[in-house]
C-alpha positions in Angstrom: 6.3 -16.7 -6.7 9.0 -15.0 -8.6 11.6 -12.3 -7.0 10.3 -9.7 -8.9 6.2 -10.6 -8.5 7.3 -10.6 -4.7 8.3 -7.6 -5.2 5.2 -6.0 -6.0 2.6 -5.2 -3.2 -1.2 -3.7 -4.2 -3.3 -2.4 -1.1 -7.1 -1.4 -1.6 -10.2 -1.2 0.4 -13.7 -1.7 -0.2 -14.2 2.0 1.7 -12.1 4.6 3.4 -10.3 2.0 5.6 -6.8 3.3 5.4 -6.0 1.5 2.4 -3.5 4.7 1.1 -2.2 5.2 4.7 -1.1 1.5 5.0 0.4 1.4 1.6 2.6 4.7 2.1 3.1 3.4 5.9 4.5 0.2 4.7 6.6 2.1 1.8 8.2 3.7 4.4 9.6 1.0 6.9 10.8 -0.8 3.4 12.7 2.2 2.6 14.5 2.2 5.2 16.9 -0.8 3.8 15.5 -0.8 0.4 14.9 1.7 -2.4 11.2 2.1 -2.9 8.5 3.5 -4.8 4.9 4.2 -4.5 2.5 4.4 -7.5 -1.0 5.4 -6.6 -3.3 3.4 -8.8 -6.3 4.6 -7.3 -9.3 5.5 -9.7 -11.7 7.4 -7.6 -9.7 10.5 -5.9 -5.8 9.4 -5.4 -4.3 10.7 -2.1 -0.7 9.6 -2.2 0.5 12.9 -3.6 -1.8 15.4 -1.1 -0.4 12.9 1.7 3.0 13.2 1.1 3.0 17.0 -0.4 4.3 15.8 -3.7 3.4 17.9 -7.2 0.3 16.4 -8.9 2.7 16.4 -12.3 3.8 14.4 -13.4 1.5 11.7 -12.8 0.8 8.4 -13.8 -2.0 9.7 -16.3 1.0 11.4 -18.3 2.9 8.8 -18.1 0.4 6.5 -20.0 1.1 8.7 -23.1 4.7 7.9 -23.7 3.5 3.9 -23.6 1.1 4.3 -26.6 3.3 2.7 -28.7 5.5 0.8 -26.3 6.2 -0.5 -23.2 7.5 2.1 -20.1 11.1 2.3 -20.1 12.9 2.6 -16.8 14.4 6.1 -17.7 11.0 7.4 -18.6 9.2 5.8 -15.5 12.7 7.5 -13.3 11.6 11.1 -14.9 8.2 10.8 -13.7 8.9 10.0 -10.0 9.0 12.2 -7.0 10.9 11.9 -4.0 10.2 12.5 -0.1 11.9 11.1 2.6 13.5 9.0 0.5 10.6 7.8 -1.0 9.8 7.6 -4.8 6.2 8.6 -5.7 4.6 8.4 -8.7 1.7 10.2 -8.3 -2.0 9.7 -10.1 -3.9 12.4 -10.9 -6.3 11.6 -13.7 -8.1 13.8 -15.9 -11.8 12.8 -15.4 -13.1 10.5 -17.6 -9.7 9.4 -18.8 -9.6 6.4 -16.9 -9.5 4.4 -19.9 -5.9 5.2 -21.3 -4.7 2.9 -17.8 -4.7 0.0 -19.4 -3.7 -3.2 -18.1 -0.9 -3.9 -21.1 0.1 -0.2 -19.7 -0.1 -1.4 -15.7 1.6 -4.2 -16.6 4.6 -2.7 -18.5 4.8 0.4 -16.0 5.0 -2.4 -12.9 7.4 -4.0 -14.5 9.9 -0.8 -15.4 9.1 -0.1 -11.8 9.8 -4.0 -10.5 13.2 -3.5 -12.3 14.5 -0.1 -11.0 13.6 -0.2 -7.2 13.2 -3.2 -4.7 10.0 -2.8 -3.8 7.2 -1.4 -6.0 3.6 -0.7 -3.0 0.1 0.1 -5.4 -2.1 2.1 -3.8 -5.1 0.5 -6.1 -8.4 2.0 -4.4 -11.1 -0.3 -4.6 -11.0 -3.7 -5.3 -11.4 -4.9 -8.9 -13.0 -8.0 -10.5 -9.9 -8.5 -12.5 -6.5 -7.1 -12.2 -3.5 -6.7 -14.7 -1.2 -10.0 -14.5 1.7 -8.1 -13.2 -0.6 -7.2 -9.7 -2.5 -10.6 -9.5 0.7 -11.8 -9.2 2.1 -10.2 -6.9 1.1 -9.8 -3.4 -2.4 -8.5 -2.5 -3.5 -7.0 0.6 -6.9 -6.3 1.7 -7.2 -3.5 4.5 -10.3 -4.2 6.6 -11.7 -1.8 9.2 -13.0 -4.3 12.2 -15.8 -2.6 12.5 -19.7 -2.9 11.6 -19.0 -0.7 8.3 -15.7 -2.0 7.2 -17.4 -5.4 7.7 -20.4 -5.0 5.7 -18.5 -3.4 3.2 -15.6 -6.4 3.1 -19.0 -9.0 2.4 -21.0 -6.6 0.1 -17.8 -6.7 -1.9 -16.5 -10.4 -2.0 -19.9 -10.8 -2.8 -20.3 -8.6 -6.0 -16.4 -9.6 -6.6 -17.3 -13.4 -6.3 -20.6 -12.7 -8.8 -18.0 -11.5 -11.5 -15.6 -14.2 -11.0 -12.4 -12.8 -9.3 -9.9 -15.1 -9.6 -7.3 -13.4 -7.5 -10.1 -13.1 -4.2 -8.4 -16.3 -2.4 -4.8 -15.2 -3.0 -5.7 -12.0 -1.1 -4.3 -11.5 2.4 -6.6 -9.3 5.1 -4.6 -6.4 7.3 -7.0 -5.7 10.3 -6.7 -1.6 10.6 -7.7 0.8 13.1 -7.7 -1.8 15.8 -8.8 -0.5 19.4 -10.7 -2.4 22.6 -13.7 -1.4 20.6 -13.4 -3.1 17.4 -14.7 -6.7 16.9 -13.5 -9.5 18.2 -12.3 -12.9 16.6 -13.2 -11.4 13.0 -10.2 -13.3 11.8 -11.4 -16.7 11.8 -14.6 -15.1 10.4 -12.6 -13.6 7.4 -11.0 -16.7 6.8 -14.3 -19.3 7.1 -16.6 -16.8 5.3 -14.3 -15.7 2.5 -11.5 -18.1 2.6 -8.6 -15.4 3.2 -6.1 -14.6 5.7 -5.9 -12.0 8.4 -2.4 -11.4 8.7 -2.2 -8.8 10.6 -3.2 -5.7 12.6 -2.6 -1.9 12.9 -3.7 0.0 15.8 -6.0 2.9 15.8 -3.6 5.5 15.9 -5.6 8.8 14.8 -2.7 11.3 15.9 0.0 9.8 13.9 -1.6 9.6 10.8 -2.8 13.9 11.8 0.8 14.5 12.4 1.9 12.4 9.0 -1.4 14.6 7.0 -0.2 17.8 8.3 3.6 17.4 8.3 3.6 15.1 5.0 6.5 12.9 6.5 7.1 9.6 7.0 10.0 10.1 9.2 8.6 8.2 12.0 8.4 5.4 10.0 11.7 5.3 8.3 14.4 7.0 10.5 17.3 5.4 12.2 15.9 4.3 15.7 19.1 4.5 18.5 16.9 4.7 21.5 13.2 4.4 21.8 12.0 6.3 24.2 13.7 9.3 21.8 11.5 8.3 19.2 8.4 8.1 21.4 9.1 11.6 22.5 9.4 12.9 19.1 6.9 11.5 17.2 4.6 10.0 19.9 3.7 6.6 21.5 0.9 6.3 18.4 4.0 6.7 15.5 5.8 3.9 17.8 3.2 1.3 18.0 2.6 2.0 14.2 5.8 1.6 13.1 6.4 -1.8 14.7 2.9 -3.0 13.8 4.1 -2.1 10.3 7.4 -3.3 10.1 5.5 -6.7 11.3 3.4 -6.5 8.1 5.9 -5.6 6.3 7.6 -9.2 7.7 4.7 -11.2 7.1 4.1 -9.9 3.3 7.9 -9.8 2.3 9.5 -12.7 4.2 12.8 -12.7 2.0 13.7 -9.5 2.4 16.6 -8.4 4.8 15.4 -8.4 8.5 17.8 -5.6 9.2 15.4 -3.4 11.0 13.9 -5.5 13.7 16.0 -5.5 16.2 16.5 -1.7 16.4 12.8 -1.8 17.2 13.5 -3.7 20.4 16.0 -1.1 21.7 
């Protein structure tokens, strides 16, 4: 896989598993070394910009109008992106019924404007797809999964109807196990990985009063500030925010080997 496609992360769910929350989560421990940015893909009620208190405009959808003719430049892509915390957004609000003018010749040429101004480029795309621009398919693709009776049935109801329209991309998908407590299921991972012939690589607690505290402040400082001392950052953002963040910079190792490991061992202080 290329640099730049390794670059390139797409998170969706087939139901409100967390999919947006892991994608900005992840965002924000990459942005803590690297210069990132978020574009929420998602067709069917895009959060990113609600989450993170950014203006719905501009937006993806307006965007798409400056590629009719060509490709997304990186100056035009830079004029469309918010910042908070130090993290680029380009949010997607979408007219209704407008779907149409995202292409995939327009995903594919925004990606890559986006693959060649920042180091890391996170897609919050929604709902899984049966096919998926070439610049996301090859990238990295990551599956969040609720281990639970409903994010379970929804995970085989959907490899199913994706397998039934021939998704190529289903086997190159990775599985991150979210909202993980002493009451989830057990063992689903060998499950996943018999059943549907992907890879659960990894888990994020249940952690219900960070991601309040993240809604209603629309910060992703416990995810991305320096950490000196831990026991200051559990007292400041919580025990939750501290579990999360190491679960996330763990995914964040797993998905993006290659990049600098420069954070790691701050989270061991």
């Amino acid at each position: 896989m290329a640099a730049q496609e390794q670059s390139v992360v797409s998170v969706f769910s087939a139901r409100p598993d967390g999919a947006t929350s892991v994608a900005v989560g992840l965002a924000a421990v990459l942005s803590q070394t690297s210069r990132v940015l978020v574009i929420d893909l998602c067709q069917h009620g895009p959060e990113v910009a609600p989450l993170l208190d950014v203006e719905d405009s501009p937006n993806v959808y307006e965007l798409s109008f400056l590629a009719r003719l060509s490709p997304v430049s990186g100056s035009e892509l830079e004029s469309h992106v918010q910042w908070r915390d130090g993290l680029g957004v380009l949010a997607g609000i979408w007219p209704a019924g407008q779907r149409e003018e995202i292409t995939d010749a327009f995903v594919d040429g925004l990606v890559s404007a986006a693959a060649s101004r920042f180091d890391h480029v996170i897609i919050d795309l929604g709902r899984p797809r049966p096919t998926l621009p070439s610049a996301l398919a090859g990238g990295v693709l990551t599956w969040v999964v609720s281990p639970s009776p409903l994010g379970m049935a929804a995970l085989d109801h959907t490899v199913g109807a994706m397998r039934e329209q021939n998704a190529s991309w289903l086997r190159s998908a990775s599985v991150v196990l979210n909202r993980v407590d002493e009451r989830s299921w057990r063992d689903v991972e060998r499950l996943i990985e018999l059943e549907y012939g992907m890879r659960a690589v990894a888990k994020l607690p249940l952690a219900d009063e960070c991601w309040r505290a993240l809604e209603k402040g629309h910060s992703i400082a416990p995810f991305c500030v320096p950490v000196t001392d831990r026991r200051r950052h559990q007292r400041t953002y919580g025990s939750d925010a501290w579990r999360t963040r190491q679960a996330l910079e763990e995914l964040a190792h797993v998905l993006l080997p290659e990049r600098p490991a420069m954070v790691a061992a701050a989270l061991e202080v």
